[in-house]
MARKE-537285 format. One record per residue (C-alpha): x, z, y. Coordinates in nm, 2 decimals, padded with zeros to 4 digits. Example, Ala and Ser with C-alpha at 12.3 -4.5 7.8 and 13.67 -1.06 7.14 Angstrom:
<atoms>
01.23, 00.78, -00.45 .
01.37, 00.71, -00.11 .
</atoms>
This chain:
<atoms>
-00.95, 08.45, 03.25 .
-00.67, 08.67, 03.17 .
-00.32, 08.67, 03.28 .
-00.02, 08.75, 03.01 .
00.35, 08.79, 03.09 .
00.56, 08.66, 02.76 .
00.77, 08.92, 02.66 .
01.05, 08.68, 02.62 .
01.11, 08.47, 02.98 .
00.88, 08.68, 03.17 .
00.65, 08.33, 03.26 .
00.32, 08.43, 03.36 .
00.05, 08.23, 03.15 .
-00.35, 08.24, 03.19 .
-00.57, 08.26, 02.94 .
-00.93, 08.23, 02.93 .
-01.19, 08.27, 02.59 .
-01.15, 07.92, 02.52 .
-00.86, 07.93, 02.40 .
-00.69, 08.03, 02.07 .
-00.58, 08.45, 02.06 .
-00.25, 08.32, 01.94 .
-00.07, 08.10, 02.19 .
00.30, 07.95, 02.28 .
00.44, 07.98, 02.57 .
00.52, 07.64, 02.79 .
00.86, 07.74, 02.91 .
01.07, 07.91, 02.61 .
00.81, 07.82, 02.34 .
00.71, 08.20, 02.21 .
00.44, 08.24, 01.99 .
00.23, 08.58, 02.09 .
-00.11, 08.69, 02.02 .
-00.29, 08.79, 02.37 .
-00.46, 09.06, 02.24 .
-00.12, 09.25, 02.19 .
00.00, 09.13, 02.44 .
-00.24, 09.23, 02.74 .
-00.25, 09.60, 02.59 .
00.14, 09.60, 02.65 .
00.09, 09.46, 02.98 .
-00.17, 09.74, 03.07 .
00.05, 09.99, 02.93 .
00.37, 09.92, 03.11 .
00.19, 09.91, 03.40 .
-00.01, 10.22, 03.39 .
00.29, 10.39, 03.26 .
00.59, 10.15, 03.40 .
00.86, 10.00, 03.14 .
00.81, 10.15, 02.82 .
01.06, 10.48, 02.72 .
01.16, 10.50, 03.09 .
01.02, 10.77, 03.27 .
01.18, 10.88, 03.60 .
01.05, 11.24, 03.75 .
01.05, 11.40, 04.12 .
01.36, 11.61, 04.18 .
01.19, 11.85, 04.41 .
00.83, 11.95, 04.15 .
00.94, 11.78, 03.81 .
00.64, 11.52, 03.82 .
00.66, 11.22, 03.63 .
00.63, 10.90, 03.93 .
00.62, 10.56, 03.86 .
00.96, 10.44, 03.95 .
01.32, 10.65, 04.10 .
01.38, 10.48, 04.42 .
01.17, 10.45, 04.77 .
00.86, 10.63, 04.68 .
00.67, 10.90, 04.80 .
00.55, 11.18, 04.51 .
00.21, 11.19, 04.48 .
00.18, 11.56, 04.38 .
00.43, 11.72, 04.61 .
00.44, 11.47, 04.93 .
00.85, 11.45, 04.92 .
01.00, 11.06, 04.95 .
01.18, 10.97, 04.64 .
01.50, 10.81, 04.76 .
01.74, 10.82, 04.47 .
01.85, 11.18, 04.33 .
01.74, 11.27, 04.73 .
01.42, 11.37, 04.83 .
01.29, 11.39, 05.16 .
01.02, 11.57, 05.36 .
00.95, 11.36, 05.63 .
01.00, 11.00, 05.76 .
01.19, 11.12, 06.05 .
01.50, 11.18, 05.74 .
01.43, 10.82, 05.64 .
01.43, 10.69, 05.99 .
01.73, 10.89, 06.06 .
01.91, 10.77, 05.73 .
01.85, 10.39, 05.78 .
01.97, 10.40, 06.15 .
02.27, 10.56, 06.02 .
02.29, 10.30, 05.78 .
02.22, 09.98, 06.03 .
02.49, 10.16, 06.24 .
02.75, 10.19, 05.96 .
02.68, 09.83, 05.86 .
02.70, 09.72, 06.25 .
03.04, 09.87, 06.30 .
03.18, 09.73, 05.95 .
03.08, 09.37, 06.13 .
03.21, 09.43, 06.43 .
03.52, 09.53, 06.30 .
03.59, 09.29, 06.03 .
03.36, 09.02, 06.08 .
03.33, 08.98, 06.46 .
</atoms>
């Protein structure tokens, strides 16, 4: 049994040998071979969305996505254009954030 994503509405659909390669999908009615389409699944997610690739600010390596992500070559955390060293940074920046939010509540909210 394989699972396919339709490239159209984004359902996921199984599919098992039993079944015709070429199928339609339930909810917007797309007709798609599986073949293809389980090659562009492994693709995008070997190698994330296709023509998009995002690379660490601090040693140029290509990582799988921009935000919230430590680099597996150089050990920084991918925050944005930011990088960080160490988790104290990122403990530090979302207390400053929870704080900031806090006194925005307090003030206008409260």
């Amino acid at each position: 049994m394989i699972t396919v994503k339709c490239p159209t509405c984004g359902k996921k659909m199984v599919w098992d040998d039993f079944q015709p390669v070429d199928v339609r999908c339930s909810k917007c009615g797309e007709r798609m071979n599986v073949h293809k389409e389980l090659k562009r699944n492994i693709d995008i997610r070997e190698h994330g969305e296709p023509g998009v690739r995002f690379y660490c600010p601090r040693c140029k390596s290509v990582i799988k996505r921009r935000w919230f992500l430590k680099c597996p070559n150089c050990d920084y955390w991918v925050f944005g254009p930011f990088v960080f060293y160490d988790k104290l940074a990122i403990a530090l920046l979302i207390g400053m954030a929870y704080l900031a939010f806090s006194a925005v509540y307090l003030i206008y909210f409260h």
